[in-house]
C-alpha positions as CSV (number, residue, x, y, z in Angstrom):
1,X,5.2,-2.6,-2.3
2,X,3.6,0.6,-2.6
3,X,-0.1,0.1,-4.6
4,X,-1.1,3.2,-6.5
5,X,-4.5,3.8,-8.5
6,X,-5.1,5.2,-11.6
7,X,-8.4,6.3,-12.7
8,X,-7.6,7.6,-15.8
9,X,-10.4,7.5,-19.0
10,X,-7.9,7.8,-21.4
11,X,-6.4,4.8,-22.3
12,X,-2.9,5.8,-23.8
13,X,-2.2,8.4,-20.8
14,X,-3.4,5.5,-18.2
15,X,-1.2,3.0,-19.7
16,X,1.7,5.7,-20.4
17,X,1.4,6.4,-16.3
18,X,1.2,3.0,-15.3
19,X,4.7,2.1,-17.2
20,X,6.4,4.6,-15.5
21,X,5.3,3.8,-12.2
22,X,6.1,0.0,-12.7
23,X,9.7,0.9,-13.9
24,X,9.8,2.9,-10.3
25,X,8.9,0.1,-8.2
26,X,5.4,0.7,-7.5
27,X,2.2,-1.2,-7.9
28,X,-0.3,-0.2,-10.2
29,X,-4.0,-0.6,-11.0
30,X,-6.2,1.2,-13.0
31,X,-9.6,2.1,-13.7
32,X,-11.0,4.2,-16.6
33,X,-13.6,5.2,-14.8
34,X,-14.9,7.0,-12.1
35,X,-17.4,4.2,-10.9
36,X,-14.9,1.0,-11.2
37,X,-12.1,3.5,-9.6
38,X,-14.2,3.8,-6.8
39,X,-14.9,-0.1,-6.6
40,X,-11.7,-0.5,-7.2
41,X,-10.6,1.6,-4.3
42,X,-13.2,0.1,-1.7
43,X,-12.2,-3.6,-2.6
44,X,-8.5,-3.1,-2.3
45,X,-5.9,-1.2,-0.1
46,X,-4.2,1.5,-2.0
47,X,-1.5,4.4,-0.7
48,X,-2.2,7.2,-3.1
49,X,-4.5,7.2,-5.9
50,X,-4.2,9.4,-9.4
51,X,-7.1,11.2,-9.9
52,X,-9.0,12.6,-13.4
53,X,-11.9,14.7,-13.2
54,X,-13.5,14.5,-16.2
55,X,-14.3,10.4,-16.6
56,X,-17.5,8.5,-17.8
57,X,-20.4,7.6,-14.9
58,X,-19.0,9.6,-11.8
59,X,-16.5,12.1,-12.8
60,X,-13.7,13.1,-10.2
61,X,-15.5,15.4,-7.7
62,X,-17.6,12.7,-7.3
63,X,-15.1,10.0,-6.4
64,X,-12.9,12.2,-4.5
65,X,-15.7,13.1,-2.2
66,X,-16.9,10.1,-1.6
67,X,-12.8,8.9,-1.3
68,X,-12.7,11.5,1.9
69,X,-15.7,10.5,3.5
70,X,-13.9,6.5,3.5
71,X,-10.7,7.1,3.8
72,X,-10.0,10.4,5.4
73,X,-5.4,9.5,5.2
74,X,-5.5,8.1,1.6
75,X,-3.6,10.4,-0.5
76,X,-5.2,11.6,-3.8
77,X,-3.7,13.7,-6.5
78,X,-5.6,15.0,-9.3
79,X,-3.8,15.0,-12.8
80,X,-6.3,16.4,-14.8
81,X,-6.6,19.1,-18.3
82,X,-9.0,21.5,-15.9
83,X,-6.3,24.1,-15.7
84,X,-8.1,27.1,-14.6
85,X,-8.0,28.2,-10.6
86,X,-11.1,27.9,-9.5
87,X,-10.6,24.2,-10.4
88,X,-7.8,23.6,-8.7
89,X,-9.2,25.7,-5.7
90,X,-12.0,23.0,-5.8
91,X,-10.1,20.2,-6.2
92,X,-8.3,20.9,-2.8
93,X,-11.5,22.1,-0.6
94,X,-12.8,18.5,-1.7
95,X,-9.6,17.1,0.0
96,X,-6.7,16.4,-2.5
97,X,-3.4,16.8,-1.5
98,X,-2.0,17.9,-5.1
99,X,-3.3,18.9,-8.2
100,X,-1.2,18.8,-11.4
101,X,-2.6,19.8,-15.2
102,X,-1.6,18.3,-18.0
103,X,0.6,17.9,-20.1
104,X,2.8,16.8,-17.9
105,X,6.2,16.1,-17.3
106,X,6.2,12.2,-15.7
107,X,9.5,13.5,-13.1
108,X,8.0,16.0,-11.9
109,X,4.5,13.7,-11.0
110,X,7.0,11.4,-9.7
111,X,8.6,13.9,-7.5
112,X,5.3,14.9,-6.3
113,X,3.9,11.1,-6.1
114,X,7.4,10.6,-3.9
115,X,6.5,14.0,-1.5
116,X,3.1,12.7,-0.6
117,X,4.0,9.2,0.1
118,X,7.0,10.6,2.4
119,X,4.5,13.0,4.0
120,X,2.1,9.6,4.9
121,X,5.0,7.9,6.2
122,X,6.1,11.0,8.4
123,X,2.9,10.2,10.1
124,X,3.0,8.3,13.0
125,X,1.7,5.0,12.7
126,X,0.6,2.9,15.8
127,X,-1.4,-0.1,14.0
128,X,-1.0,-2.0,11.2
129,X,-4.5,-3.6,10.1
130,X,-4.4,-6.4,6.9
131,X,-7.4,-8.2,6.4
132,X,-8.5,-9.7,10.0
133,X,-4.9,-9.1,10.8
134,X,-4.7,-5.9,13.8
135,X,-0.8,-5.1,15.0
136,X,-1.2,-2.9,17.9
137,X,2.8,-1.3,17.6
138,X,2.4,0.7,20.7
139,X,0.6,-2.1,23.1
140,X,2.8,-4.9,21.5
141,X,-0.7,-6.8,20.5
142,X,-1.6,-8.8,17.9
143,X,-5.0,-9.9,17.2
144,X,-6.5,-12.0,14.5
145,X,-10.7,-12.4,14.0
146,X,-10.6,-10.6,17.2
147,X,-8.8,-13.3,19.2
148,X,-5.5,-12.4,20.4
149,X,-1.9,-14.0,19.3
150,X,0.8,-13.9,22.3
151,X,4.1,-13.2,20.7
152,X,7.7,-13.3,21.8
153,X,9.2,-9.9,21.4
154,X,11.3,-11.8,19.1
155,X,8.3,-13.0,17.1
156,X,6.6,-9.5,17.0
157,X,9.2,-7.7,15.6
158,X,9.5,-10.4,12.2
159,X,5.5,-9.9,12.4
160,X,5.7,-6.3,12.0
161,X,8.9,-6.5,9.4
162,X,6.6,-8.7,7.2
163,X,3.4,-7.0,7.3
164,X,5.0,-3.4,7.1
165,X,6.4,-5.5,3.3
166,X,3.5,-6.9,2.8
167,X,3.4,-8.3,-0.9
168,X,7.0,-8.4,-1.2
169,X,9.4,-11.5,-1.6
170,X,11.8,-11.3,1.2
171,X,15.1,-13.1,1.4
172,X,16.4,-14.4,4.4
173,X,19.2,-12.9,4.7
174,X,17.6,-9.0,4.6
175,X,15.0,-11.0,6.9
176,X,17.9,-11.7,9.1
177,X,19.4,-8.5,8.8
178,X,16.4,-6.2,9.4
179,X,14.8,-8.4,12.3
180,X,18.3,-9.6,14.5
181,X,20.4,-6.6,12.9
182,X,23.2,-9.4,12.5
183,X,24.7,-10.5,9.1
184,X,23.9,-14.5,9.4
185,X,26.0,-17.2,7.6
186,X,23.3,-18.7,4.9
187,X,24.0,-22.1,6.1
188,X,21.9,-21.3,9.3
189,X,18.1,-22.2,9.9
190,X,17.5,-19.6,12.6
191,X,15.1,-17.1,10.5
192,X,13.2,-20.7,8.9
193,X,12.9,-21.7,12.6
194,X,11.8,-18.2,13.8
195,X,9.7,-18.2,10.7
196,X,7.7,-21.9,11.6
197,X,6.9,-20.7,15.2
198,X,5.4,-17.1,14.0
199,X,3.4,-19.3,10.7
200,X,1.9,-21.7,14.0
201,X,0.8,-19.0,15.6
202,X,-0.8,-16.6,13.1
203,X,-1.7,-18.8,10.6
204,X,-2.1,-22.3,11.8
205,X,-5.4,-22.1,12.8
206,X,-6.8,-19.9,10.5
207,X,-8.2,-21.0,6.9
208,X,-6.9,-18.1,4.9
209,X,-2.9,-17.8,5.5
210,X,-0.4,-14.8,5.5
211,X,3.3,-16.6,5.5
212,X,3.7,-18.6,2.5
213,X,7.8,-20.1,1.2
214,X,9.1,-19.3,-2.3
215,X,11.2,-22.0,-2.5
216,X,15.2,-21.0,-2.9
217,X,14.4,-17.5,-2.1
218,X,12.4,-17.0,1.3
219,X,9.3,-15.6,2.4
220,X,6.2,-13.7,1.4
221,X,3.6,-11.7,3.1
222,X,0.0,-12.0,1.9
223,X,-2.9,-13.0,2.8
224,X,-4.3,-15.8,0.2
């Protein structure tokens, strides 16, 4: 699921914001702040992050600078009342990829929300990296603490299906279907089975685990 953060000092346009992106299937957390947002955004792996620029302790220059200098791909779009050009000319020297002013109309953030997340995903990526957790998708590597995992192609590909949904109950039939590209008959065990050898690999002997059953459903991806 796709985690967005707010940081947003007013309370009712935070909340307002957050609904919205809920009811669209997205994953939100906010901060009214510009000090917590920026905790909040080193502590925890976020897509895109909504951006005010006039908040309490740093205000959003601030945290958007020190946002580029961490994390030069993470997508930031400032929604703020500072309408005037020189503002927004500012806003995008310090590295945002959009800047709307409020009021607002929520469809049209969306649409713009929408644009920037396809524009990340255009990118090409060759590694996915969750927690001590490195997929290399180019060398076919997996590494974990630093110590590498030798996986079937098999058992790479559900790796990579799983950790590119990471957070998100999967069923094992769209397991089945995404990984084999074969509708299964829900009587067979062959995605638990594939399932067990990939958890004895990755997570076996490690404390922390990523596979974990929800019991009459199927499988999620976290690491907890």
């Amino acid at each position: 699921m796709t985690r967005i953060l707010i940081i947003e000092d007013e309370i009712k346009t935070a909340n307002y914001l957050a609904k919205g992106l809920k009811e669209n299937g997205y994953s939100v957390s906010i901060a009214h702040d510009g000090k917590e947002g920026l905790f909040l955004a080193m502590e925890h792996e976020f897509e895109l992050v909504i951006l005010d620029i006039m908040l309490p302790k740093l205000d959003g220059w601030m945290v958007i600078t020190e946002l580029r200098r961490l994390y030069p791909a993470l997508r930031i779009l400032f929604l703020s009342a500072r309408d005037k050009v020189s503002d927004r000319v500012k806003g995008f020297e310090l590295g945002a990829d959009d800047y709307l002013v409020k009021p607002f109309s929520f469809s049209e953030l969306l649409g713009r929300i929408k644009a920037l997340l396809r524009r990340s995903m255009d990118k090409k990526i060759n590694e996915i990296k969750i927690a001590d957790l490195e997929i290399d998708l180019l060398k076919h590597k997996v590494t974990r603490c630093s110590q590498e995992i030798y996986l079937t192609s098999q058992e790479f590909s559900l790796l990579v299906f799983l950790a590119e949904h990471t957070g998100e109950v999967l069923s094992r039939t769209l397991i089945a279907e995404a990984v084999w590209d074969i509708n299964f008959n829900t009587d067979t065990n062959v995605v638990d089975v594939a399932i067990k050898r990939l958890r004895q690999k990755i997570d076996h002997d490690f404390n922390k685990k990523f596979i974990h059953t929800i019991r009459g459903v199927g499988y999620v991806f976290e690491e907890h």
